[in-house]
C-alpha positions in Angstrom: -63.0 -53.0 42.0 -63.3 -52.9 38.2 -63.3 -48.9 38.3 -60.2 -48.7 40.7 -58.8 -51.0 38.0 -60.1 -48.8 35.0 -58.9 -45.6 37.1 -55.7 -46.9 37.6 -55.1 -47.4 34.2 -55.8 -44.1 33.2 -54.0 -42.1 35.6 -51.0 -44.6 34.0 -51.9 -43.3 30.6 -52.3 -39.6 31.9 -48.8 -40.2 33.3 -47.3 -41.8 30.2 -48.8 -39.0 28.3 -47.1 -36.4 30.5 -43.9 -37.7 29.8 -43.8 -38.0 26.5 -45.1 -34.3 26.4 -42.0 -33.4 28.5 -39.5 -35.3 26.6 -40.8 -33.3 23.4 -40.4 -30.8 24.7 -37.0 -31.3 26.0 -36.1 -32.7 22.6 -36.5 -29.0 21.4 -35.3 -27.2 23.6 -32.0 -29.6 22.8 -32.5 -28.9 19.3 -32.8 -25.1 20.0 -29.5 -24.7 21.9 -27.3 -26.9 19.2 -29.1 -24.6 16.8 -27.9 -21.7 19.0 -24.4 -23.3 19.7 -23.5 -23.3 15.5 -23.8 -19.4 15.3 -20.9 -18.6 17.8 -18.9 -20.7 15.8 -19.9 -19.2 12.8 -20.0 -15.6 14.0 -16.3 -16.4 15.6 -15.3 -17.3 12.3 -16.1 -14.1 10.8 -14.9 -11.8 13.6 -11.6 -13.4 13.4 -11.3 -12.8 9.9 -12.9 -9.3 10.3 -10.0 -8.5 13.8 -7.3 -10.6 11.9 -3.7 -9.6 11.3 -1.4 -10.8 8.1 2.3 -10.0 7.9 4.2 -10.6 4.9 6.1 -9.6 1.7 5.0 -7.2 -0.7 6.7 -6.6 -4.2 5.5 -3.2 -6.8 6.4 -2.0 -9.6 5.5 1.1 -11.9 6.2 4.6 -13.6 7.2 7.7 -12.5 4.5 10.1 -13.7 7.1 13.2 -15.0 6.6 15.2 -18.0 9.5 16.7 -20.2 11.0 20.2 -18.5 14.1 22.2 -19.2 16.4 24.0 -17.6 19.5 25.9 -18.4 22.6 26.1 -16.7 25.2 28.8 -17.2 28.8 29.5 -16.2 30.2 32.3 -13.6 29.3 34.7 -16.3 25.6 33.9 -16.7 26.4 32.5 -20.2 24.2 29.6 -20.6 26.3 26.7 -21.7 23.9 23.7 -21.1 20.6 23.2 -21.6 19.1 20.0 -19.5 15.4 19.0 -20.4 14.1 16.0 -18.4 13.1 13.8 -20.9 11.2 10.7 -19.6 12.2 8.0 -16.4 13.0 4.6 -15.7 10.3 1.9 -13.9 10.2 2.0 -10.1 10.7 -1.5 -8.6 9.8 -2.0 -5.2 10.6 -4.6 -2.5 10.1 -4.9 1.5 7.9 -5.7 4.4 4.2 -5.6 4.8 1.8 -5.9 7.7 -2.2 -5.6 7.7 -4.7 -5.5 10.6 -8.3 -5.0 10.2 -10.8 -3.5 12.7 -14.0 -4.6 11.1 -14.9 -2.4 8.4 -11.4 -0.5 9.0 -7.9 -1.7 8.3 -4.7 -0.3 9.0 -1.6 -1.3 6.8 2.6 -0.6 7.1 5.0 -0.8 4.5 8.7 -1.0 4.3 10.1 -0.7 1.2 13.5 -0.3 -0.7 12.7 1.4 -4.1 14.6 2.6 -6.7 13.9 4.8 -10.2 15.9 7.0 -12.6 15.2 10.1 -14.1 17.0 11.0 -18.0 18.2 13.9 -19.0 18.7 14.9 -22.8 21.5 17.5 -22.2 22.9 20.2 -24.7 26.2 21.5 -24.7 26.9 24.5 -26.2 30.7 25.3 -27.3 32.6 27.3 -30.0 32.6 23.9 -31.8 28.5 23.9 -31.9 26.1 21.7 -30.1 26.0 18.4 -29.2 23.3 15.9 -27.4 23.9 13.6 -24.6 22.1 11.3 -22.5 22.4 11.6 -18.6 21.1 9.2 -16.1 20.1 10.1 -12.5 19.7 7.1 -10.3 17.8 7.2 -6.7 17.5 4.3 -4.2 14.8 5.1 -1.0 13.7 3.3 1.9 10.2 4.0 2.1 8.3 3.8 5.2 4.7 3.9 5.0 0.9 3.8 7.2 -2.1 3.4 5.3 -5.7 3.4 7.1 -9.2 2.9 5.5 -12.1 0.7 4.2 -12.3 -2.3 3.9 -15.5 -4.6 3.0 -15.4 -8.3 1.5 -12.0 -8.1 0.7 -12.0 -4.3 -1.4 -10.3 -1.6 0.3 -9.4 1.6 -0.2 -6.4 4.0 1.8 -4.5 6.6 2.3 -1.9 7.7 4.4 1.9 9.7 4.3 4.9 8.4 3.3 8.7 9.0 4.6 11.8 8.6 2.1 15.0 8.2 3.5 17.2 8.6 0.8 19.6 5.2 0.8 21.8 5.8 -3.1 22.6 8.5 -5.6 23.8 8.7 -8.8 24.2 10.9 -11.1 26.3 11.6 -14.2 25.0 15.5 -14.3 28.0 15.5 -11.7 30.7 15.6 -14.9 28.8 19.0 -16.2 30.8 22.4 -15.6 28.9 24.6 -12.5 26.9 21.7 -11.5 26.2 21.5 -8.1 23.8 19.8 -5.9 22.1 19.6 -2.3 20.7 15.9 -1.5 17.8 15.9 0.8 18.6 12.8 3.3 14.5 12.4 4.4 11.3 13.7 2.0 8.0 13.1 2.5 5.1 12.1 0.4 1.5 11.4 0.3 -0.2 8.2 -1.1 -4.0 6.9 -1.9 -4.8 3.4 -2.6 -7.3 0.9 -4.0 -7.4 -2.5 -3.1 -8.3 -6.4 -3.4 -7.6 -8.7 -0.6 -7.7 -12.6 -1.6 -6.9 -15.1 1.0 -3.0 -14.5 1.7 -2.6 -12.8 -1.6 -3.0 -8.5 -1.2 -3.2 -6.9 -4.4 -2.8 -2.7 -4.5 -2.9 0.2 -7.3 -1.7 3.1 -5.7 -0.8 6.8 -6.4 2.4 8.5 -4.5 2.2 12.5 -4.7 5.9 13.3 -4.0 6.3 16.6 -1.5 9.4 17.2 -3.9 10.3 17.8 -7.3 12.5 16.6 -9.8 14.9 19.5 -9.3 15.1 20.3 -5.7 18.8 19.2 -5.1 20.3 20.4 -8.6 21.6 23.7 -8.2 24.1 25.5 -10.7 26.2 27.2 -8.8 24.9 28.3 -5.8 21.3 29.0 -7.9 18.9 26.4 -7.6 17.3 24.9 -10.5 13.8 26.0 -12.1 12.6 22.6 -12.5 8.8 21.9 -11.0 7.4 18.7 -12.4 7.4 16.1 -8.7 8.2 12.4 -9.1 4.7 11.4 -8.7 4.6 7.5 -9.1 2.1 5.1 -10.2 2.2 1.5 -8.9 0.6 -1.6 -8.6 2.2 -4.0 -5.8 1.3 -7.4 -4.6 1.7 -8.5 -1.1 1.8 -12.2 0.2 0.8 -13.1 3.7 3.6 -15.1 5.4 1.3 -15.0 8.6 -1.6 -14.2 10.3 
């Protein structure tokens, strides 16, 4: 009787024992899958930041990158009675629409932009009275549409992509000079590279335009066009807020 007793109370033990064992070990494996169950959360996290979109403003401003040049303009006779040198510009300023989307370690951007610049002319007029030096100012307004694509990796990026201007305003006082003519281009095109800093809904960008123009492409004297070569190349640096994403 005594050993049925003692035999009893070990199979109770034995079973005791057991279940403790399986309760560990269902303890862990709990513990194993809320371990688990943090890193999609986590790893969400990151691939909506790494797939996400932003769509804002976006503001630049910088210099066109001309050097002087000169050019000479002359009457129906082929007397020159002008002589035009470009002299320096004035600051582009820049203003429009922005939109991002990244693709992982790619992103791809789009800008719309109203810019305007001016170019100055030092311009010498020759007359039977001598010479004399005035100041001419020509004034250009664009809307700029732009696609970038690149790199991007924890928040640096770096693009490039082409550029269309649609030409929105002209001005220009060479207009008053004798035999000065000139043939607007309404679209141009351009090519840009960029490098850049992305930091939470602020995007900051340092960029080069290569212009596929130059400065003298619509000034013609007479029907002759002009011999100037330098390109309004532009440097900028822009800043773009994030509105939403």
């Amino acid at each position: 009787m005594i050993n049925c007793i003692f035999v009893l109370q070990n199979l109770g033990v034995c079973r005791k024992y057991k279940l403790l064992k399986k309760m560990k070990y269902s303890i862990l494996f709990l513990l194993t899958i809320l371990s688990f169950a943090e890193l999609p959360a986590q790893y969400s996290k990151k691939a909506k930041e790494a797939y996400s979109s932003r769509y804002g403003l976006k503001v630049a401003g910088g210099i066109i990158t001309t050097r002087p040049e000169i050019s000479y303009l002359g009457n129906d006779k082929d007397q020159v009675i002008n002589q035009i040198e470009l002299s320096n510009s004035t600051p582009l300023f820049a203003t429009g629409l922005w939109a991002q989307k990244r693709f992982g370690w790619l992103y791809a951007e789009s800008n719309m932009l109203y810019s305007s610049y001016g170019m100055v002319f030092d311009v010498t007029s020759f007359t039977t009275e001598g010479r004399s030096v005035t100041k001419m100012t020509e004034k250009f307004s664009y809307l700029d549409l732009q696609i970038m694509a690149g790199l991007i990796s924890n928040g640096f990026r770096i693009g490039v992509g082409p550029v269309m201007h649609i030409l929105a305003r002209h001005d220009s006082e060479l207009m008053d000079l004798q035999n000065y003519n000139q043939k607007l281009r309404d679209v141009s095109y351009g090519f840009s590279g960029a490098i850049g800093y992305d930091l939470d809904r602020f995007s900051f960008d340092l960029k080069y335009d290569k212009a596929f123009r130059t400065v003298g492409d619509h000034i013609y004297y007479g029907n002759k066009k002009s011999l100037f070569l330098e390109t309004p190349d532009a440097i900028s640096l822009s800043v773009a807020y994030s509105l939403f994403r």
